[in-house]
C-alpha positions in Angstrom: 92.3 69.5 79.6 89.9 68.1 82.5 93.4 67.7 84.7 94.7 71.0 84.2 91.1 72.6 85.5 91.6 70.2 88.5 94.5 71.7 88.9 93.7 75.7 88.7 89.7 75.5 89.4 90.5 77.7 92.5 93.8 78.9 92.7 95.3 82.5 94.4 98.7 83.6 93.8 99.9 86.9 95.4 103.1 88.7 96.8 103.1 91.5 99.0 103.5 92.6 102.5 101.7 91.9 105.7 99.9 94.8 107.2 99.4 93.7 110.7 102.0 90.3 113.1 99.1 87.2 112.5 96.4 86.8 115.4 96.7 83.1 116.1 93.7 81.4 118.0 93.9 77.5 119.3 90.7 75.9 119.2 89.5 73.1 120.9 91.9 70.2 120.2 94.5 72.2 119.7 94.1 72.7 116.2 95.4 76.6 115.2 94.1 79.6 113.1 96.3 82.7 112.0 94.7 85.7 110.4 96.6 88.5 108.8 95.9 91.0 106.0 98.0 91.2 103.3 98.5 94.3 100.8 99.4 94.0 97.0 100.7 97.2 95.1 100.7 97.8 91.8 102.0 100.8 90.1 101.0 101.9 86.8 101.5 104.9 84.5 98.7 107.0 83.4 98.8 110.9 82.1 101.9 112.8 81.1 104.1 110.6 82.2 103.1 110.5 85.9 102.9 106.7 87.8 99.6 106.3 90.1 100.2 103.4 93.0 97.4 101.2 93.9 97.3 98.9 96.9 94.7 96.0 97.0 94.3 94.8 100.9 93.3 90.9 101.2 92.4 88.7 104.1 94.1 85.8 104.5 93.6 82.5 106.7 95.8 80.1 107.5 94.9 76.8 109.3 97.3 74.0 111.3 100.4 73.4 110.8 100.6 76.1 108.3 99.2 78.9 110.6 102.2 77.8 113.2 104.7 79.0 110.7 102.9 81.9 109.5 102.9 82.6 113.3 106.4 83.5 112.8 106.1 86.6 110.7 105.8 90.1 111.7 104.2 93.1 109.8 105.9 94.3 106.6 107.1 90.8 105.9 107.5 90.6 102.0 105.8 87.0 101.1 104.8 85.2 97.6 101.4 83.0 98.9 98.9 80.4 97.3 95.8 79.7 98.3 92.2 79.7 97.5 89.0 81.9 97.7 86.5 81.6 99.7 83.1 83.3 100.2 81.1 83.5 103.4 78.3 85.1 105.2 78.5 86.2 109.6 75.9 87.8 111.2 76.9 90.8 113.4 75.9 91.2 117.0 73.2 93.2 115.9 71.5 90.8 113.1 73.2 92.8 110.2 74.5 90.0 107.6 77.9 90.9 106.2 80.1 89.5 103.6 83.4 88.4 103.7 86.0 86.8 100.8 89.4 85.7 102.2 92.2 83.7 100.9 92.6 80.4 102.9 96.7 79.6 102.7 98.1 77.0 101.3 101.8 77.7 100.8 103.9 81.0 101.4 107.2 81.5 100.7 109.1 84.9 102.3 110.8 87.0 99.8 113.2 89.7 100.5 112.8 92.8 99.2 115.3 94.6 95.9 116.6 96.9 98.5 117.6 93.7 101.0 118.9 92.3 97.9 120.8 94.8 97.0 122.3 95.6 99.9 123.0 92.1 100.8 124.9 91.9 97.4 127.4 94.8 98.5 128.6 93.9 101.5 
C-alpha cells in the first residue's frame, strides 16, 4: 500500500480546453516558464429534465522542456494533462497577501474533439 500512496500522494488529472495561447517567460539561464488557464466542463442534469453546464477554470504551470512544447498550443486546444497542486502565497504591489493554487504540468497529451473525430471519420 505504502507504494501506491507514493504514487498518487499528489496527483491532478484533467481534460479540457485552454482559455488563453501560453505566456512563456525565459529566466536567467535560459530555463522557460509557460502559463495558461485551462477550463473543465461538466454537464449535469438536474430538474425536469433540463442539463445545467458548469465550467471549472484552473491555472496551470509548466516549467523547461515541458513549457517549450506547451509553447505550441493555442487557445481552445482540447488537452488531457497531469500534474500536481500547489499552494502559494504573493504579496501585491500594495502589501495585500493573495492566494493562489495552480497545477504545475507534468504530462499533457492533445485530444481532438468528437466533432474533429467525426468529421475526420467521413471524409
Amino acid at each position: 500500500m505504502e507504494t501506491n500512496e507514493k504514487l498518487i500522494r499528489n496527483r491532478v488529472q484533467l481534460m479540457g480546453n485552454l482559455g488563453k495561447d501560453p505566456e512563456v517567460r525565459e529566466f536567467e539561464g535560459g530555463k522557460k516558464r509557460a502559463r495558461f488557464s485551462l477550463a473543465t466542463n461538466e454537464r449535469f442534469p438536474y430538474g425536469d429534465g433540463q442539463f445545467k453546464e458548469d465550467t471549472q477554470w484552473h491555472d496551470v504551470v509548466a516549467w523547461g522542456r515541458t513549457a517549450e512544447q506547451v509553447a505550441q498550443l493555442r487557445k481552445g486546444s482540447r488537452i488531457a494533462m497531469e500534474g500536481r497542486l500547489v499552494h502559494r502565497t504573493y504579496e501585491t504591489k500594495e502589501g495585500q497577501k493573495r492566494y493562489i493554487t495552480e497545477v504545475v504540468l507534468n504530462t499533457f497529451q492533445s485530444v481532438e474533439a468528437a466533432t474533429e473525430v467525426a468529421a475526420g471519420a467521413e471524409a
